[in-house]
C-alpha positions in Angstrom: 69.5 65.1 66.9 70.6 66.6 70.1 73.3 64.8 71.9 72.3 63.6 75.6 75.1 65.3 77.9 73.3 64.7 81.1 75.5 61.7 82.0 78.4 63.0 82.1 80.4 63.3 85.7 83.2 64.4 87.0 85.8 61.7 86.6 86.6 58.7 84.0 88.6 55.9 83.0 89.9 54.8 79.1 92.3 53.2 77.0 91.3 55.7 74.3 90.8 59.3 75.4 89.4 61.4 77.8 88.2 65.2 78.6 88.1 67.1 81.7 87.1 70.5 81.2 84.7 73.2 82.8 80.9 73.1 81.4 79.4 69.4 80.6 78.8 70.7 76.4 82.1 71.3 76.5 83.6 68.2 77.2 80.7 66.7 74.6 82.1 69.0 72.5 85.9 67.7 72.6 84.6 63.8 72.7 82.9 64.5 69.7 86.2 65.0 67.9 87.9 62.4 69.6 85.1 59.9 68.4 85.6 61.1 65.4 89.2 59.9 65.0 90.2 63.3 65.9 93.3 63.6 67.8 94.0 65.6 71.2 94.1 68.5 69.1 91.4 68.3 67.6 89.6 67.8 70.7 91.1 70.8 72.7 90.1 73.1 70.0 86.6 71.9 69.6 86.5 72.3 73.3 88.0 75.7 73.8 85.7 77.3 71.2 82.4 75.7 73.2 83.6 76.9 76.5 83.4 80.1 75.3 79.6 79.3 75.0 79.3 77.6 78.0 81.4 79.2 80.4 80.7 82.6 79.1 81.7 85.2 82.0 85.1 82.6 82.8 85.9 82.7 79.2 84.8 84.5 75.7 86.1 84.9 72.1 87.3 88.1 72.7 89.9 86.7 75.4 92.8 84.4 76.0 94.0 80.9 76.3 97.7 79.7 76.8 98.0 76.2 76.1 100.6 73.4 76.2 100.8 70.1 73.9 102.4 66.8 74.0 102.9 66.1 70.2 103.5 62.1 70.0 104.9 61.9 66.7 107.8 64.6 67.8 108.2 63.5 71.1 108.1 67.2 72.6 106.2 69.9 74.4 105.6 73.4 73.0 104.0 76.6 74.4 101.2 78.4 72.8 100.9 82.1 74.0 96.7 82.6 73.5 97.3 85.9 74.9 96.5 89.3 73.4 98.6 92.2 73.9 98.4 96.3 74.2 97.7 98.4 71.6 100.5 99.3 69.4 100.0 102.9 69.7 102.2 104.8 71.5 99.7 107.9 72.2 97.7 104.8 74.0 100.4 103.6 76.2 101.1 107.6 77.2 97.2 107.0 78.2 97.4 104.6 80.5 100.6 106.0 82.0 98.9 109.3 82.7 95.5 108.5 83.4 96.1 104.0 84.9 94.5 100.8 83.1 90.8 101.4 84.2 88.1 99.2 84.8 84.8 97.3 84.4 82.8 99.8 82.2 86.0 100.5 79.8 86.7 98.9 77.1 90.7 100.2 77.3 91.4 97.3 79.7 90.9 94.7 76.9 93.6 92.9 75.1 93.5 91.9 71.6 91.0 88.8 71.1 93.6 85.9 70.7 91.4 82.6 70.9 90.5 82.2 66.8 94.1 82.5 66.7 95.2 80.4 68.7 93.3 78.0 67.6 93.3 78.1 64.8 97.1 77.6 64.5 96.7 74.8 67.2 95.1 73.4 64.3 97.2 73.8 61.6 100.4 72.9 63.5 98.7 69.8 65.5 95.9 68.9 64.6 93.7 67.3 61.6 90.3 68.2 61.3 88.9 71.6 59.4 87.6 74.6 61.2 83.7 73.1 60.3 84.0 70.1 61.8 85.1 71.4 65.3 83.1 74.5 65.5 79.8 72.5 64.8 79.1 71.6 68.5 79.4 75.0 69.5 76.9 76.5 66.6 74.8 73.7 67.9 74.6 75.2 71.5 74.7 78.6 70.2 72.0 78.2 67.8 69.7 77.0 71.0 70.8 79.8 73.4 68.8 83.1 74.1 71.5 85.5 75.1 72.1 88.5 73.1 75.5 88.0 71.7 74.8 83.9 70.9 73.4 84.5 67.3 75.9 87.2 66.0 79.0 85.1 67.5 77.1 82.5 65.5 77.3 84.4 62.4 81.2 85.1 63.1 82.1 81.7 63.0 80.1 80.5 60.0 81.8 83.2 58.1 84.6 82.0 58.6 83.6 78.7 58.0 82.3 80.2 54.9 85.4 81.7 54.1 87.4 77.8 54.9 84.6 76.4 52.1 85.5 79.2 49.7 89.3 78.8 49.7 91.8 76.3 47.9 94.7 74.5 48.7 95.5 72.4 51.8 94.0 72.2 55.0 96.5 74.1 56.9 95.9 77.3 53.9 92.0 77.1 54.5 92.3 77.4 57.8 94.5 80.2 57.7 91.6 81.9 55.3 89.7 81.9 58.3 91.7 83.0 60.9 92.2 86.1 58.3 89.0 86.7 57.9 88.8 87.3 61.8 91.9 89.2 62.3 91.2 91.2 58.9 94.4 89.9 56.9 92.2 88.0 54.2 93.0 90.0 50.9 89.1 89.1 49.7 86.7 89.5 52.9 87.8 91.2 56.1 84.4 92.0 57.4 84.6 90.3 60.9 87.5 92.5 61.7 85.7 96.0 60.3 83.0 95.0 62.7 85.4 94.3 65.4 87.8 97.7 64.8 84.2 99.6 64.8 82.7 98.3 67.9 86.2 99.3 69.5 86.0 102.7 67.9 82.6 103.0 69.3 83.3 101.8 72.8 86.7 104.2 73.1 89.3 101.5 72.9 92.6 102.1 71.7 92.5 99.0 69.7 92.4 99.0 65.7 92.6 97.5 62.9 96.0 97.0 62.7 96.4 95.5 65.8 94.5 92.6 65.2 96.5 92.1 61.9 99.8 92.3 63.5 98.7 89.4 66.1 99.8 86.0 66.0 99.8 83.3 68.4 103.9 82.6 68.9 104.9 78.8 69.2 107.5 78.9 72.1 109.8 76.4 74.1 108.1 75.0 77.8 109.8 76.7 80.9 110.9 73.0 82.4 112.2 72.0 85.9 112.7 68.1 87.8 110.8 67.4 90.6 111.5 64.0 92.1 112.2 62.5 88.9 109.2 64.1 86.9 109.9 66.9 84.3 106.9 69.7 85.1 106.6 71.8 82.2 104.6 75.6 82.3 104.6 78.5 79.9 107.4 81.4 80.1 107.1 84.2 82.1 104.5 85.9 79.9 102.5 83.6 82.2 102.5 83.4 86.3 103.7 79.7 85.6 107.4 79.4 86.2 106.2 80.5 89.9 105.1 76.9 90.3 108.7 75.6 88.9 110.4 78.2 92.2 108.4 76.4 94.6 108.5 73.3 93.8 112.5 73.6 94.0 112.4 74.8 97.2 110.1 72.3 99.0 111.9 69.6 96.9 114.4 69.7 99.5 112.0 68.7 102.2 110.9 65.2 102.7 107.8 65.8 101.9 106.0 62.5 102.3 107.3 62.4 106.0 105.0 65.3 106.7 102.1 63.7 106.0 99.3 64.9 103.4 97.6 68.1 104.7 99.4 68.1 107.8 100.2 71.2 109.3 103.4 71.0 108.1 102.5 70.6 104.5 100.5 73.1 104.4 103.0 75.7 105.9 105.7 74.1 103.7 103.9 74.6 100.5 102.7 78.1 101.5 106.0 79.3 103.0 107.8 78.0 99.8 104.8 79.9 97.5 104.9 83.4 99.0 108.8 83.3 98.0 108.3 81.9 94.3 105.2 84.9 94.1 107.7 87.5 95.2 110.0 86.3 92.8 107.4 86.4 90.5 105.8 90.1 91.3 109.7 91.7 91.2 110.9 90.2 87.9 108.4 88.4 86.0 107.2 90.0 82.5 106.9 89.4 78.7 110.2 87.9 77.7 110.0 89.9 74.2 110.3 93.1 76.4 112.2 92.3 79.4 115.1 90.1 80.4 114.1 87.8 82.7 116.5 86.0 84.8 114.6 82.8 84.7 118.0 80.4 84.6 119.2 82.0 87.6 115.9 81.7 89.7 115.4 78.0 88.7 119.4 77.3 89.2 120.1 75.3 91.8 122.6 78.0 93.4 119.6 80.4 93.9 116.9 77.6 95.3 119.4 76.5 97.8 120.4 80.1 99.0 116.1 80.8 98.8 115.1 77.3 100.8 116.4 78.7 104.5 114.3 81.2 104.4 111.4 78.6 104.9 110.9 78.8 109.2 108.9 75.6 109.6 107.9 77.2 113.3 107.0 80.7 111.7 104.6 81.9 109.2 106.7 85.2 107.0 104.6 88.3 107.2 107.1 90.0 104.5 107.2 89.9 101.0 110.9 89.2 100.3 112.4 88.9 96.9 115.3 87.8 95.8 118.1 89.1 93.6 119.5 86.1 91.1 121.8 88.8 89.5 123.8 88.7 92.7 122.8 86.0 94.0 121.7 87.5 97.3 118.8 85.1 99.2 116.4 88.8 99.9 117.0 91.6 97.2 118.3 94.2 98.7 115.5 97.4 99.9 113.5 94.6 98.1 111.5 93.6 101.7 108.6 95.3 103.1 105.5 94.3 105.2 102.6 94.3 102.7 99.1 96.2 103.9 96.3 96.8 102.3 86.7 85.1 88.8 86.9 84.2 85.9 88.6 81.5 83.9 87.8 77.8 83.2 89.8 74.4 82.3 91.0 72.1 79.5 92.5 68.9 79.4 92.3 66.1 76.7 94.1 63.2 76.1 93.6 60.8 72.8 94.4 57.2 72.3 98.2 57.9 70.1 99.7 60.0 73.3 99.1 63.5 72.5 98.0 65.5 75.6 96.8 69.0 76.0 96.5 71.5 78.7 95.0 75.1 78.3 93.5 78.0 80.7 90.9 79.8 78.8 89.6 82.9 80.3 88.7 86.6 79.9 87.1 87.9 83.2 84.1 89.0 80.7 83.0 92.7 81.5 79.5 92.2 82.4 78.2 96.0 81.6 78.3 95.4 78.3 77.3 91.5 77.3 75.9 92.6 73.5 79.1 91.3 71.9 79.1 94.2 69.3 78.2 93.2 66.0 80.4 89.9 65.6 79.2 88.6 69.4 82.5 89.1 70.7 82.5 89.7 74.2 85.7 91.0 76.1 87.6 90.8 79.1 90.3 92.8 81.6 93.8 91.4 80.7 95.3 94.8 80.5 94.9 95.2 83.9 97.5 92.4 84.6 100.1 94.6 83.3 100.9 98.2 85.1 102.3 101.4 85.1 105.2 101.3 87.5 107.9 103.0 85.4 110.7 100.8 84.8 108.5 97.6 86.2 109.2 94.0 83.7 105.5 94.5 83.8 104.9 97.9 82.9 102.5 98.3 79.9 104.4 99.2 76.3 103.0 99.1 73.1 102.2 95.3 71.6 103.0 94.1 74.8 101.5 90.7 76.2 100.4 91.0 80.4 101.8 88.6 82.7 98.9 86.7 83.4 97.8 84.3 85.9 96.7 81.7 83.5 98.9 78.9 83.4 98.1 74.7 82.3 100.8 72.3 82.7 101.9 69.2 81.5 104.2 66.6 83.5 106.8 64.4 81.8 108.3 61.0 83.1 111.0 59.8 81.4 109.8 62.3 78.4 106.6 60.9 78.1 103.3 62.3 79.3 102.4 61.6 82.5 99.7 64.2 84.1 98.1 67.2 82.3 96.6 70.0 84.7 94.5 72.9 84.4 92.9 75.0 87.7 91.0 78.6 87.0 91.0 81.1 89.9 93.3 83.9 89.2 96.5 84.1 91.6 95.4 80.6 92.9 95.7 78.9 90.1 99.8 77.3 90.7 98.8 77.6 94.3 96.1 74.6 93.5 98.8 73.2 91.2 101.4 72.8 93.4 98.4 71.1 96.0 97.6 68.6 93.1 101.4 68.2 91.8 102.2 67.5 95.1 99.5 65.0 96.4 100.0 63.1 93.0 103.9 62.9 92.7 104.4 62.8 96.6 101.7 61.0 98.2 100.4 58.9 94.6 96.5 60.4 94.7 94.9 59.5 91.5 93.0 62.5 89.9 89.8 61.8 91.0 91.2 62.1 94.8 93.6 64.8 93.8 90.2 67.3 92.8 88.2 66.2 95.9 91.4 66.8 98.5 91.3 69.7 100.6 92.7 73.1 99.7 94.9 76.4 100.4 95.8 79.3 98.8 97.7 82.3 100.3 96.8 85.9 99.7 100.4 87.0 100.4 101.4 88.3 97.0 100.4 91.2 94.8 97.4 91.2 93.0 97.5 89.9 89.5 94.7 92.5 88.5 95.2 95.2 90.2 97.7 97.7 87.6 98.0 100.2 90.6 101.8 102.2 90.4 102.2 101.5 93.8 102.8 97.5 93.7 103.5 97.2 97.8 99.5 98.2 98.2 98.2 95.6 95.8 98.5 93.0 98.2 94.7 91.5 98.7 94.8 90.3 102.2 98.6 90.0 103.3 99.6 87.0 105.1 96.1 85.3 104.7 96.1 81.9 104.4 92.5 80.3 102.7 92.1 76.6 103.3 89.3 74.5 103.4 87.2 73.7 106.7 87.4 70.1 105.9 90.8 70.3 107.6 90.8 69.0 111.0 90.7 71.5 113.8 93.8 70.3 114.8 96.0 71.4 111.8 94.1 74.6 111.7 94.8 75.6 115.1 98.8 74.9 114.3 98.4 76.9 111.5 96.9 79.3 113.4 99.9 78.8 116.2 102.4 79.7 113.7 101.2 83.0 112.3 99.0 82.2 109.3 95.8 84.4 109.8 93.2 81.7 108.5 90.3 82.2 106.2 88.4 78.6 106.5 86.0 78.3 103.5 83.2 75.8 103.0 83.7 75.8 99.1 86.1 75.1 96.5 89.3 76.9 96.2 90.5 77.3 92.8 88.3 74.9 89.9 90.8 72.2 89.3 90.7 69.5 86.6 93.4 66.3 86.0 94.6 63.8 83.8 96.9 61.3 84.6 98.1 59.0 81.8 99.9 55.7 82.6 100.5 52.6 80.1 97.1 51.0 81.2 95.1 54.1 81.2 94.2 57.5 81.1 92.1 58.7 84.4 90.7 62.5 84.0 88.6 64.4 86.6 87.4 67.7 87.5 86.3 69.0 90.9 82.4 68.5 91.4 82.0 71.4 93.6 83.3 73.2 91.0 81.2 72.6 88.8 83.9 70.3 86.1 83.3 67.8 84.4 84.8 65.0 82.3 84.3 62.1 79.7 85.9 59.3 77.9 86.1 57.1 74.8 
């Protein structure tokens, strides 16, 4: 019997569990679970692998998905790095060097496919239901659609649902049966990944065989900061996310409530305070397996409070100026310089024994070749969020993950869960965050007012996806400031007044979603306009 999803909105209320994600079968799927006596976990996953279906374009198999859990029973937050990396070949890393990460129409610019993996050890490690039971919504919408790719990725998945039926032992070993069946480790049957290293083969990729056997999803510690008694927690600096940590220190030290919501001196607060975390970000941020991030020093409190004078409350800042936390200098030295020159969707589920989840699945799916190869996997452009500046914490190397824009987060108060968030639009993605963080914690907005509250995003950083050499030309639109024309005409003209080159937009910016958990309930909503959704027990 096919379920009836046409009633489900954009916000809701429960004692028992709740999910906001991006297409409506989606968040069916992850309810399905959680009606089940599934746990957050359980949910997430079943989620994850039908907005692959569902948001296809934002999203696919073949891409990525960082994710952060609340596990009740341990009282703790951990990191899940769904991201691919290079290829482990050096000759293939000398390619990019000499030739640049290309394009749409090239398969070189995708990563290895991480979302089986992770979660498949989201799972295992969290979770308690088999790969069967939350994959089934998503054969169910697969098995009804009529695009290309739908009945092969079909056929993936039930082999390795096969593969989970075939095997012995425990849950957490079955599983794993699977996952090797994908990534070509299962001693018995590696047929997914033959098909996989031959559609690469075919399609000129570096990637092989032996690169989707050497990939696991690492279980890491959350990057964490205190905002106004709140612990905000993001992924490590594989991840764009500790930007958001940056600048919420340095408008922490405002009285933000003062201001007024949306004012023209929020706004410029919040987007003074982000153009210094993103050129903290651009100069040092990388994969912490291959480069030594500073991160203590640019979250210490000795580097926020030598960063927060830079904030002129009269002025917008038409430079990009890093810092240096080695030093401890406020503007890196020869670091200034005047700057010329979507796809992803959401994920957040909370059950009625206080786990909570937050993910970003994406991909950026390369539309010129939508077949999916022989298993239906589809893939994306995550390469091209690394680069080949020599000597760069983001230069490309071999197995290396990109620093990606992709970033969820969970808030703690007084260790327990107290708001998860996930936004998909690229660069703006902790711009929107620190909009919602801010209205919720500052000003006490409830999610559903939260997604449906004005927004802005500044264009004054590099571009996430552009790997050009030349990183002070990869700046979008520098200075521009995007907000939403539902602002009065008053605080657009201050902003205006003070240097911010406007771009006024009649649409959404950035595709938010929310959950805020409290002792009498948990409220979850996604943005309307932006086409989210969200459901409860």
């Amino acid at each position: 019997m096919t379920r009836e999803i046409e009633n489900i909105g954009w916000q809701a209320e429960s004692r028992l569990g709740a999910v906001a994600a991006g297409g409506a079968g989606a968040v069916d799927a992850g309810m399905q679970m959680l009606e089940s006596e599934g746990n957050a976990a359980d949910a997430a996953v079943a989620t994850i692998f039908a907005l692959q279906v569902t948001d296809h374009i934002a999203c696919c198999i073949g891409g990525e998905v960082p994710l952060l859990i609340y596990n009740a029973d341990q009282g703790q937050v951990k990191s899940l790095s769904g991201m691919g990396r290079a290829p482990q070949s050096q000759q293939a890393i000398d390619w990019y060097m000499a030739n640049g990460i290309p394009g749409p129409g090239d398969m070189k610019m995708a990563p290895v496919p991480s979302v089986v993996d992770l979660c498949m050890t989201t799972l295992q490690r969290f979770g308690t239901m088999s790969l069967a039971q939350v994959v089934a919504p998503t054969l169910s919408i697969l098995d009804a659609g009529t695009r290309e790719w739908e009945p092969k990725l079909a056929r993936t998945l039930r082999r390795m649902v096969e593969e989970e039926g075939l095997t012995g032992g425990s849950r957490e070993h079955k599983l794993q049966a699977a996952c090797d069946r994908f990534y070509g480790r299962n001693s018995r049957c590696s047929d997914i990944a033959l098909e996989l290293e031959a559609d690469y083969i075919r399609h000129g990729s570096f990637l092989r065989l032996s690169d989707l056997q050497a990939h696991r999803t690492r279980i890491e510690e959350p990057v964490t900061v205190d905002y106004r008694g709140y612990t905000i927690c993001k992924c490590d600096t594989w991840t764009q996310g500790p930007a958001l940590l940056q600048a919420l220190r340095l408008v922490e030290g405002f009285d933000v409530h003062s201001l007024g919501h949306m004012s023209a001196d929020y706004v410029h607060l919040a987007v003074e305070g982000l153009k210094l975390a993103f050129a903290d970000r651009d100069a040092w941020y990388g994969d912490p397996e291959f480069v030594d991030v500073p991160l203590d020093q640019l979250l210490s409190d000795a580097y926020t409070e030598l960063r927060r004078p830079l904030i002129d409350m009269g002025t917008a800042s038409a430079e990009a100026r890093p810092g240096d936390p080695h030093t401890m200098e406020a503007v890196k030295a020869d670091g200034v310089f005047r700057p010329g020159g979507p796809g992803t969707t959401t994920c957040v589920v909370a059950d009625r024994w206080g786990n909570v989840v937050a993910a970003t699945p994406s991909a950026n799916v390369d539309r010129t070749r939508m077949d999916g190869g022989d298993a239906g996997v589809t893939y994306g452009n995550r390469l091209r969020s690394l680069n080949t500046t020599p000597g760069h914490p983001n230069c490309i190397q071999p197995g290396k993950r990109p620093r990606i824009t992709l970033t969820p987060t969970l808030v703690l108060k007084d260790g327990k869960p107290a708001f998860a968030v996930s936004v998909a639009g690229g660069d703006r993605q902790d711009q929107v965050a620190l909009n919602m963080l801010m209205g919720a914690i500052d000003f006490g907005l409830s999610p559903s007012a939260v997604v449906r509250a004005p927004r802005f995003s500044s264009f004054h950083h590099q571009n996430s996806f552009d790997p050009s050499p030349q990183r002070d030309t990869t700046f979008t639109d520098a200075g521009a400031l995007e907000i939403n024309d539902s602002l009065s005409d008053v605080v657009r003209s201050e902003l205006a007044r003070r240097g911010h080159p406007l771009l006024v937009k009649d649409r959404s910016i950035g595709t938010p979603v929310m959950l805020k958990i409290d002792r009498d309930a948990i409220l979850a909503a996604g943005d309307p306009d932006a086409g989210r959704h969200a459901a409860r027990l």
